[in-house]
C-alpha positions as CSV (number, residue, x, y, z in Angstrom):
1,X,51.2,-115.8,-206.2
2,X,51.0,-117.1,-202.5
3,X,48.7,-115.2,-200.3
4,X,51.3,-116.0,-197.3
5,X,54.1,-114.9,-199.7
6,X,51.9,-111.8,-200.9
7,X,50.9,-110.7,-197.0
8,X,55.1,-111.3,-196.1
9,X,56.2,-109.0,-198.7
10,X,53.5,-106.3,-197.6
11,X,54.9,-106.4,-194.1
12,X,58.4,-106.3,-194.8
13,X,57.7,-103.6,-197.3
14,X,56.0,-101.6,-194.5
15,X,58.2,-102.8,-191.8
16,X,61.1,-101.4,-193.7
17,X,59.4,-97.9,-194.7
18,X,58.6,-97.3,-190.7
19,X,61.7,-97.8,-189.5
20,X,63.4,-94.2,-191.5
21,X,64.4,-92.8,-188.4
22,X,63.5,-89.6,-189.5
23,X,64.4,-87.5,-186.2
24,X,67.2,-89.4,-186.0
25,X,68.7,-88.8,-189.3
26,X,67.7,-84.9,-189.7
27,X,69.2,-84.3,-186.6
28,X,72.5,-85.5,-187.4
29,X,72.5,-84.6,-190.5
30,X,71.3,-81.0,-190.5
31,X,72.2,-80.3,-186.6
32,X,75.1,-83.2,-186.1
33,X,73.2,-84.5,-183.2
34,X,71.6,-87.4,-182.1
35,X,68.4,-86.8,-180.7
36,X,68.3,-90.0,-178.8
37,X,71.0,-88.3,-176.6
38,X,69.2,-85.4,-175.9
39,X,65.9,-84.1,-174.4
40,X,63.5,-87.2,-173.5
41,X,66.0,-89.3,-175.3
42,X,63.1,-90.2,-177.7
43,X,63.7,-90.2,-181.4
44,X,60.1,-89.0,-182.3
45,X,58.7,-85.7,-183.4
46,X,57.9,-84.3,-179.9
47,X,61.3,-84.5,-178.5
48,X,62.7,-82.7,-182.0
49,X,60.1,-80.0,-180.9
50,X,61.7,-79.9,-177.8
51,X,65.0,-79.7,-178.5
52,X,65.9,-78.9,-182.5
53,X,62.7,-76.3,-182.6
54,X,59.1,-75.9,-184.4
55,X,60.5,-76.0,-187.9
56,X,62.3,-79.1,-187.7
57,X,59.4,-80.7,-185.2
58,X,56.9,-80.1,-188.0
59,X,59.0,-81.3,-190.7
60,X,59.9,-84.8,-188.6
61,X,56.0,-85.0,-187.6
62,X,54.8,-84.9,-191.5
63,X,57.2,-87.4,-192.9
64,X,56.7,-89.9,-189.7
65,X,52.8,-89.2,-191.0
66,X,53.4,-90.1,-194.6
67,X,55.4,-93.3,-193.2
68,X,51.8,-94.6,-192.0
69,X,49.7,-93.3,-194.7
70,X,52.2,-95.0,-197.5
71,X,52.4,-98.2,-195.8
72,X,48.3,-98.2,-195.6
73,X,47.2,-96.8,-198.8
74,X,49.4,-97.3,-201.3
75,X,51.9,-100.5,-200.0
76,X,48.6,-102.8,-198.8
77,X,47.4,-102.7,-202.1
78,X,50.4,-104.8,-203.5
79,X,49.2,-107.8,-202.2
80,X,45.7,-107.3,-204.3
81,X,48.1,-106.1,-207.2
82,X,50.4,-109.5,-207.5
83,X,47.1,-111.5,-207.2
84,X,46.4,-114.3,-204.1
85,X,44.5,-112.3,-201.6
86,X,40.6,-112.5,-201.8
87,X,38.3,-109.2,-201.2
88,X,36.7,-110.7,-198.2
89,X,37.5,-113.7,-195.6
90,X,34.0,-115.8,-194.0
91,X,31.8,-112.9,-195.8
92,X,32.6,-111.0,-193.0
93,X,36.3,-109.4,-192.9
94,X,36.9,-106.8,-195.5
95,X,41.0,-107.9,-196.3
96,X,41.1,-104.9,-197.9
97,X,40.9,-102.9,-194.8
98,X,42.5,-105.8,-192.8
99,X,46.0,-105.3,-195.6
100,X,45.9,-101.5,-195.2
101,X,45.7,-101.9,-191.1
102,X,48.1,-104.7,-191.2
103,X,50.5,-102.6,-193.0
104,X,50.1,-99.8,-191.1
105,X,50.9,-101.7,-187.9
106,X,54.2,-103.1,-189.4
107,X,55.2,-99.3,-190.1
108,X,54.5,-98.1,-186.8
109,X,56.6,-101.3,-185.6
110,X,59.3,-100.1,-187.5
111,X,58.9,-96.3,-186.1
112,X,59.2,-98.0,-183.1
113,X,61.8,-100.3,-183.2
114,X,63.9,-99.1,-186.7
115,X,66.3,-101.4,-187.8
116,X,68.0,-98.3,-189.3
117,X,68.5,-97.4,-185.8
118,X,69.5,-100.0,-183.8
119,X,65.8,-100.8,-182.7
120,X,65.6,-97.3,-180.8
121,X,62.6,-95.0,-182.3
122,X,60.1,-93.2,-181.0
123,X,56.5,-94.1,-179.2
124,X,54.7,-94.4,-182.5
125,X,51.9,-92.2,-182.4
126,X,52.2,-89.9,-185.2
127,X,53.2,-92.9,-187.5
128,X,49.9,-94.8,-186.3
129,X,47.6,-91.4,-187.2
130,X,49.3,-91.2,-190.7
131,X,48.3,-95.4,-190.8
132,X,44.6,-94.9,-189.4
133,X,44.4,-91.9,-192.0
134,X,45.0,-94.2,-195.0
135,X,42.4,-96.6,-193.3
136,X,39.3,-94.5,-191.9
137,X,40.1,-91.0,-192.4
138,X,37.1,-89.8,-190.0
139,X,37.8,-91.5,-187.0
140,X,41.5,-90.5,-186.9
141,X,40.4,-86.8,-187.5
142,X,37.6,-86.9,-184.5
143,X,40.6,-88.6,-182.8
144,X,43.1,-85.9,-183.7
145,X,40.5,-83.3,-182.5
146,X,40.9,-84.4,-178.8
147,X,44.7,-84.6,-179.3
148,X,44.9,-81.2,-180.7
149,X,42.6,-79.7,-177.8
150,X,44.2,-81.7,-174.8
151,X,47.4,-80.6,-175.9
152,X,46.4,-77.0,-176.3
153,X,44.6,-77.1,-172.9
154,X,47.1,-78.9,-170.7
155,X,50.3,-78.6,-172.4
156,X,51.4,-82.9,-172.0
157,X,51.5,-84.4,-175.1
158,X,52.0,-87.5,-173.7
159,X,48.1,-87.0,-172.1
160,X,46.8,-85.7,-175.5
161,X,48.3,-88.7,-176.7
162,X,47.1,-91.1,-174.5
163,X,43.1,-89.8,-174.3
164,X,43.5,-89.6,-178.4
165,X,44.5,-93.4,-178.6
166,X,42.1,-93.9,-176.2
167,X,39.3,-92.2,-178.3
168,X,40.1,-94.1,-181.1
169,X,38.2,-97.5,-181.2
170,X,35.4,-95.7,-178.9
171,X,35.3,-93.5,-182.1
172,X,34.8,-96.6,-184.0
173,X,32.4,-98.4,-182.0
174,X,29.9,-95.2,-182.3
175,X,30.4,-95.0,-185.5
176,X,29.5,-98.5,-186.4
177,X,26.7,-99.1,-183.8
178,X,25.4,-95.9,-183.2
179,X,25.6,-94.0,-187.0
180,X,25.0,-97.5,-188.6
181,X,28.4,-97.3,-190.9
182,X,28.7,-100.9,-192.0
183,X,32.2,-100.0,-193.5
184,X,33.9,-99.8,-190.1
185,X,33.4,-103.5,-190.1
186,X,35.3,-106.0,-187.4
187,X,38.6,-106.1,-188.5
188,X,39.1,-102.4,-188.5
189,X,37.8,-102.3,-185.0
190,X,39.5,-105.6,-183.9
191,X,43.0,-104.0,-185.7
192,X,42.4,-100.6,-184.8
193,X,42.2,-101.4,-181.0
194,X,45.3,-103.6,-180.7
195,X,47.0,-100.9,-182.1
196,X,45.8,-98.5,-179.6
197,X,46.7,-100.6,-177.1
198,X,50.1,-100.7,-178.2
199,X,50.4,-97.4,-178.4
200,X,48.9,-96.8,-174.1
201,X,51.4,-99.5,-172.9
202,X,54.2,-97.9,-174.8
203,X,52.6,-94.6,-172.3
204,X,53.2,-96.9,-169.3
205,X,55.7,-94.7,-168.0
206,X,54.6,-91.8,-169.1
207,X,50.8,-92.4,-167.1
208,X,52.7,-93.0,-164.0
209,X,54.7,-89.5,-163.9
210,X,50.7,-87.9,-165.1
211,X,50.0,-89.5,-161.7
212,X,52.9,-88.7,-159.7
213,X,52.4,-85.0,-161.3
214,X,55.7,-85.3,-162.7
215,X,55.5,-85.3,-166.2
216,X,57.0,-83.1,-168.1
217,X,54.6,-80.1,-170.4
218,X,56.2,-78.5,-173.2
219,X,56.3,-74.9,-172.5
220,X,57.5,-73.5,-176.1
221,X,58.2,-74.9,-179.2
222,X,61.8,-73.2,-180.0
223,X,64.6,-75.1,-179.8
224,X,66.1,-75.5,-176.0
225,X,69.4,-73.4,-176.9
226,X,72.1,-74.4,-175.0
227,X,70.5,-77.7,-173.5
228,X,71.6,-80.1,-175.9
229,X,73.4,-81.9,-173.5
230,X,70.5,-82.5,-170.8
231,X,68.9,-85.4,-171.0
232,X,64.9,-85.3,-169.3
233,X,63.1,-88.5,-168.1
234,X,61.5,-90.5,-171.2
């Protein structure tokens, strides 16, 4: 088969797996509430924290992860499946890293703008962790580290987020130049870095209330009873 036709059929694939809005459709299905009108207005897994509770967060946050990971591992390796798509591109590329990244992207696209959803999802982060586990599961766990302690120490996920995506490539980079792992070869750091950046100017607005000091920390975990119907800044 085609390679172009192979590599189209991976994206939509993966495109179409991202975008289950899964806040979306727990909430108004178990709570009969769309989460988009509530909280941050942000149908990801820290705004069902916020506002549906720990239970349902944690839930929303592990199958927004398996999104990613699926598309990566298991839906990049159709293309090699159906034939047309070589191991390597100029003896340099690995494809087989470059199809599990590239699929990975398309599924946090499709957290991000859901055709299930009218285009309205959430910022993508836990999506692209779930994708850069099924790629390079070290980097993504040295990553998660930072996210895991910034959020503990300051209480913004949006800043754990941000200095985790951050982390990311420089993770890579160190990795590759200063351990000597010739597997994190350049398109996983050439990928792994546009997706980053995707992921910081989806933050835009969220950096300039860090720096007006008016950013919003999450102070517990339960649901906010009887606040369904405020709406905080995204």
């Amino acid at each position: 088969m085609n390679s172009v036709i192979v590599v189209l059929i991976v994206i939509v694939i993966s495109y179409l797996i991202g975008s289950i809005p899964t806040a979306v459709w727990v909430g108004k299905l178990f709570y009969g509430v769309d989460i988009r009108d509530h909280g941050s207005g942000n149908a990801g897994a820290t705004n069902t924290f916020r506002v549906l509770g720990w239970k349902c967060g944690i839930f929303v946050s592990l199958i927004d992860i398996l999104k990613g990971f699926v598309a990566a591992y298991y839906v990049s390796q159709i293309g090699f499946e159906l034939g047309g798509i070589p191991k390597y591109a100029f003896n340099i590329w690995n494809i087989d890293i470059f199809m599990r990244i590239t699929a990975g992207l398309f599924a946090v696209i499709g957290h991000i703008y859901p055709i299930y959803a009218g285009f309205k999802g959430g910022k993508g982060v836990i999506t692209a962790a779930g994708m850069l586990l099924g790629v390079e599961p070290i980097s993504i766990s040295l990553a998660l580290t930072i996210f895991v302690i910034v959020l503990l120490t300051s209480r913004y996920v949006s800043l754990a987020s941000i200095l985790a995506t951050f982390s990311y490539p420089l993770f890579l980079l160190f990795m590759r130049y200063g351990l000597g792992m010739e597997y994190i070869d350049g398109s996983l750091m050439v990928l792994g870095s546009i997706v980053a950046i995707g992921i910081l100017l989806k933050h835009t607005a969220n950096i300039k209330r860090l720096m007006n000091g008016t950013e919003n920390r999450i102070k517990s975990f339960s649901p906010a009873k009887g606040k369904l119907n405020e709406k905080e800044s995204a």
